[in-house]
C-alpha positions as semicolon CSV with decimal commas, in nm:
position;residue;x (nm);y (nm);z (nm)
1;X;0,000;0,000;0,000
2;X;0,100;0,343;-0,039
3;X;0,050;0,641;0,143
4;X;0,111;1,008;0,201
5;X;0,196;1,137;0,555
6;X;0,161;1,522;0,642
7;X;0,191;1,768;0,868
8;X;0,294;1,527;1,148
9;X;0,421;1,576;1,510
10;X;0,616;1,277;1,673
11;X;0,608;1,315;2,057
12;X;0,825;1,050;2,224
13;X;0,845;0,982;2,626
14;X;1,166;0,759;2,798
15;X;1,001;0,482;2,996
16;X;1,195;0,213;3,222
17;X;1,150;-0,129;3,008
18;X;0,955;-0,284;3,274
19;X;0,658;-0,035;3,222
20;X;0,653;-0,179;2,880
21;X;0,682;-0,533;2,953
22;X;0,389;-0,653;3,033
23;X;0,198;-0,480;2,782
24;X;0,403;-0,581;2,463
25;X;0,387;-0,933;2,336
26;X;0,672;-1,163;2,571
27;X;0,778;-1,295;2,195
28;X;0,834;-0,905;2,097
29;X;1,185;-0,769;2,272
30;X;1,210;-0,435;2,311
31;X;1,481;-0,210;2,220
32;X;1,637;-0,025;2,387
33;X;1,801;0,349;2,344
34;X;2,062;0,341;2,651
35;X;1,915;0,122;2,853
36;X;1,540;0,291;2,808
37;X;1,261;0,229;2,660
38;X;1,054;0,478;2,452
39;X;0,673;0,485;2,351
40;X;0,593;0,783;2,113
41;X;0,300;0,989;1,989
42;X;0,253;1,008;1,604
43;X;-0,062;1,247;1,473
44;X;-0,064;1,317;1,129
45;X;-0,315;1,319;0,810
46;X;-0,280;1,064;0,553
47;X;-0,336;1,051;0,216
48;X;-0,278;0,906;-0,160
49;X;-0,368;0,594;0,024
50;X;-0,393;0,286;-0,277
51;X;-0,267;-0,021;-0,391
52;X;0,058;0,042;-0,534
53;X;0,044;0,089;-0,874
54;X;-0,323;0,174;-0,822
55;X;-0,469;0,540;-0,829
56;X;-0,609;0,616;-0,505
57;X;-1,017;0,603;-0,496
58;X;-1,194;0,931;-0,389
59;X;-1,355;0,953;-0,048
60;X;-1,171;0,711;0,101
61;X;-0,794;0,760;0,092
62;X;-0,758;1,033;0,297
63;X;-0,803;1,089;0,662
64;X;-0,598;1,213;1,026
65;X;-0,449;0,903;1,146
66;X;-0,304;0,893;1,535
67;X;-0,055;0,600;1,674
68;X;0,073;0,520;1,973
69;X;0,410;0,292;1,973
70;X;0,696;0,192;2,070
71;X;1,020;0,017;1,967
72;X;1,132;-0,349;1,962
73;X;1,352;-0,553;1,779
74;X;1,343;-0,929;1,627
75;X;1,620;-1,122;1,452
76;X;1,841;-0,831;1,426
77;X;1,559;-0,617;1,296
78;X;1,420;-0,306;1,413
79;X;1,088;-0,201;1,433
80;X;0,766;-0,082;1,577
81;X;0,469;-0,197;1,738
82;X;0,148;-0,046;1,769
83;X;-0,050;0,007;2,103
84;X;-0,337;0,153;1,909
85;X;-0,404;0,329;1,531
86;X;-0,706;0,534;1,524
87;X;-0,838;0,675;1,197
88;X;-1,096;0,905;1,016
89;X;-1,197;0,612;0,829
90;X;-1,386;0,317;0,932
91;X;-1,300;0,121;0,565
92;X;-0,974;0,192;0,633
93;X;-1,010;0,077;0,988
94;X;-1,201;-0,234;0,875
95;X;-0,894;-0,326;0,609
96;X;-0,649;-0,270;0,789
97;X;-0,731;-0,502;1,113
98;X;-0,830;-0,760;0,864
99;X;-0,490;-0,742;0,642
100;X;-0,228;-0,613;0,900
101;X;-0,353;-0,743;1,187
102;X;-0,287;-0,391;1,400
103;X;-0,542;-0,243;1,668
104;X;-0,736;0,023;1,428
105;X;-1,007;0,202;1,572
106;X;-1,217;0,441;1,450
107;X;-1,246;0,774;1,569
108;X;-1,376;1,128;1,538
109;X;-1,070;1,358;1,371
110;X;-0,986;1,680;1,289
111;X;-0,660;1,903;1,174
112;X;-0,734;2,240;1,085
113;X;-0,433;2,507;1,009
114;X;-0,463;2,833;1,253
115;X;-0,457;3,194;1,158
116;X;-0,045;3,167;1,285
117;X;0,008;2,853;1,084
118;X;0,008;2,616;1,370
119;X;-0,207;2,286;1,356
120;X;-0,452;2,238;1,553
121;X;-0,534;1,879;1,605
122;X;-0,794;1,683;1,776
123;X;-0,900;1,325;1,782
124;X;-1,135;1,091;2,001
125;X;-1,180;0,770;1,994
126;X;-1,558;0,625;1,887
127;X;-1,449;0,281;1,828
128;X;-1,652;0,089;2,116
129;X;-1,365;-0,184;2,079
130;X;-1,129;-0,005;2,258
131;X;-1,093;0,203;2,619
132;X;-1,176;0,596;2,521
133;X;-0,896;0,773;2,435
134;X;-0,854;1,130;2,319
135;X;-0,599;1,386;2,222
136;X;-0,576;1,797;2,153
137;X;-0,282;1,956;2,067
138;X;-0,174;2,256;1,896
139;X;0,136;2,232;1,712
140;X;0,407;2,395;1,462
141;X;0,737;2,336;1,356
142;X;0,998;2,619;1,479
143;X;1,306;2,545;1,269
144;X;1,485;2,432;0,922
145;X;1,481;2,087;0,788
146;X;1,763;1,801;0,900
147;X;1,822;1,452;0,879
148;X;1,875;1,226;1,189
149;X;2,230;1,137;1,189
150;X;2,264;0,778;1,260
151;X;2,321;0,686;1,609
152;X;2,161;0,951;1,738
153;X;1,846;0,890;1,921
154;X;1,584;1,094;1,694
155;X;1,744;0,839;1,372
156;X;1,695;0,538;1,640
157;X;1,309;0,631;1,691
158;X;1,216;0,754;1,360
159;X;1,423;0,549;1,106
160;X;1,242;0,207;1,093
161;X;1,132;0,012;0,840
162;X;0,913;-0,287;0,941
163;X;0,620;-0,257;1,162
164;X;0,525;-0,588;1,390
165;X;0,201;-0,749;1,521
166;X;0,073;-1,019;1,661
167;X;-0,200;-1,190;1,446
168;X;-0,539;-1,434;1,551
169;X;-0,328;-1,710;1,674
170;X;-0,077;-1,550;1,861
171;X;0,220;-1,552;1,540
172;X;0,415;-1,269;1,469
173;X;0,381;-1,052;1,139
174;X;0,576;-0,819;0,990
175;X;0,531;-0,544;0,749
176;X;0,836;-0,401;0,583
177;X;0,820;-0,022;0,516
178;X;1,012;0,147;0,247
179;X;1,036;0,578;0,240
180;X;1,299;0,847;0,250
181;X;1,442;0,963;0,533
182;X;1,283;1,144;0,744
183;X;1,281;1,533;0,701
184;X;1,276;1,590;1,051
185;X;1,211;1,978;1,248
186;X;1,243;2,087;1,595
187;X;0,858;2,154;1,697
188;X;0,653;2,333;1,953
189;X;0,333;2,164;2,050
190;X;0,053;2,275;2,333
191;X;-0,087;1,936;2,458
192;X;-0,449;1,990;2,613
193;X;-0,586;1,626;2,587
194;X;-0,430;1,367;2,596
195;X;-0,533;0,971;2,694
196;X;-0,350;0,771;2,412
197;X;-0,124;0,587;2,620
198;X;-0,343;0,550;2,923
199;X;-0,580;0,402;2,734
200;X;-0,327;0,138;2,652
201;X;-0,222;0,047;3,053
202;X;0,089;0,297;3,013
203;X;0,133;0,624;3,255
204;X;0,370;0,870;3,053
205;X;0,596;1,063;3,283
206;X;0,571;1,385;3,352
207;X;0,855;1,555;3,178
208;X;0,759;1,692;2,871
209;X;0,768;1,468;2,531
210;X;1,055;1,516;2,287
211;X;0,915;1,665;2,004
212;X;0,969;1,691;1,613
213;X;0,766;1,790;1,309
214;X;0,772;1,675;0,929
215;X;0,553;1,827;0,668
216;X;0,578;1,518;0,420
217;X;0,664;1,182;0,382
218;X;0,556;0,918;0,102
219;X;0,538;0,593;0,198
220;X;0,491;0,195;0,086
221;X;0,392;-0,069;0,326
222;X;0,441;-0,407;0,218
223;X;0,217;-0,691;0,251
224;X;0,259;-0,854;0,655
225;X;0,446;-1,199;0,633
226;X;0,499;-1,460;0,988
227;X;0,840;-1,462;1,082
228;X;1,025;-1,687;1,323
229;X;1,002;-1,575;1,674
230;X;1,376;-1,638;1,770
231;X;1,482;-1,345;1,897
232;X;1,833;-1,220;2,085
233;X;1,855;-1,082;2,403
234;X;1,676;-0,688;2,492
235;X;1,923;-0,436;2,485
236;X;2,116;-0,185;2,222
């Protein structure tokens, strides 16, 4: 499938691993950024959404999207899993638990731009399938363009290409994901709302999130395949 993302904020939070652990699949390890664990924030509107090679169908390939992840790592691969996806779209909701086996739910979105050119953002979730959750922010980016150099920690959260998830019998799956790198900018953001990761069993801490804005990115997701779950040891 591809996709367009825009006008996105990442918010990310340190957590010690064991807040993690028992919400994250025991055949999942998480990885690690200096002996911590991070779950992030991603709100962002999506669109172009088709079949590859496909033109995208009116109506229904474009909505705000909103995840909530974190990081782990499986036969030397890096990658994410998802705590929850919530969408504009309940086809896209419906497709995507049914191909990619990840916790869509539907919700009621908006992103509007202000007067001043910030975003302002607000989603809650409608989706009786899963524990309310909501978030409001107000957001903008406040500097020029850069790429993550690698081994820093904003390339460790943000460049990933597979996605994992855990499918009706309890197998892993993973989606490769193919883009650019990320054109990453320092951001401001005004959080008013927000129950994402509660919702999920996880209390964020109360320092404030490490933020970062990126106006585009065009992206393919690949088809989810099982893999074996033989994994090494948690750690970077």
């Amino acid at each position: 499938m591809a996709q367009r993302w825009t006008d996105l904020l990442f918010a990310h939070w340190p957590l010690d691993p064991n807040a993690l652990r028992g919400v994250v699949p025991a055949s999942l390890p998480l990885d690690l950024f200096d002996n911590r664990a991070w779950i992030s924030i991603a709100a962002f509107f999506l669109s172009h959404l088709r079949p590859r090679w496909l033109p995208a169908l009116p109506f229904v390939s474009e909505f705000p999207e909103l995840n909530v992840r974190t990081y782990v790592t499986l036969g030397g691969k890096p990658g994410v899993y998802f705590f929850s996806l919530d969408a504009g779209s309940a086809i896209a909701v419906a497709a995507a638990r049914a191909t990619y086996f990840l916790p869509y739910f539907r919700a009621s979105m908006n992103i509007r731009a202000a007067a001043d050119g910030a975003l302002q953002y607000h989603s809650r979730r409608t989706d009786s399938r899963g524990r309310p959750a909501e978030l409001s922010a107000r957001y903008r980016p406040t500097g020029p363009i850069s790429r993550a150099k690698p081994g820093s920690l904003d390339h460790w959260l943000t460049e990933r290409y597979c996605l994992y998830a855990i499918d009706h019998a309890a197998r892993i799956r993973r989606a490769d994901i193919h883009h650019h790198p990320w054109p990453l900018q320092p951001a401001q953001a005004e959080i008013d709302a927000n129950s994402m990761a509660s919702a999920a069993g996880i209390a964020l801490p109360a320092a404030p999130p490490r933020l970062s804005f990126s106006s585009r990115l065009d992206v393919v997701v690949w088809a989810p395949v099982r893999v074996n779950d033989s994994s090494p040891p948690e750690g970077r």
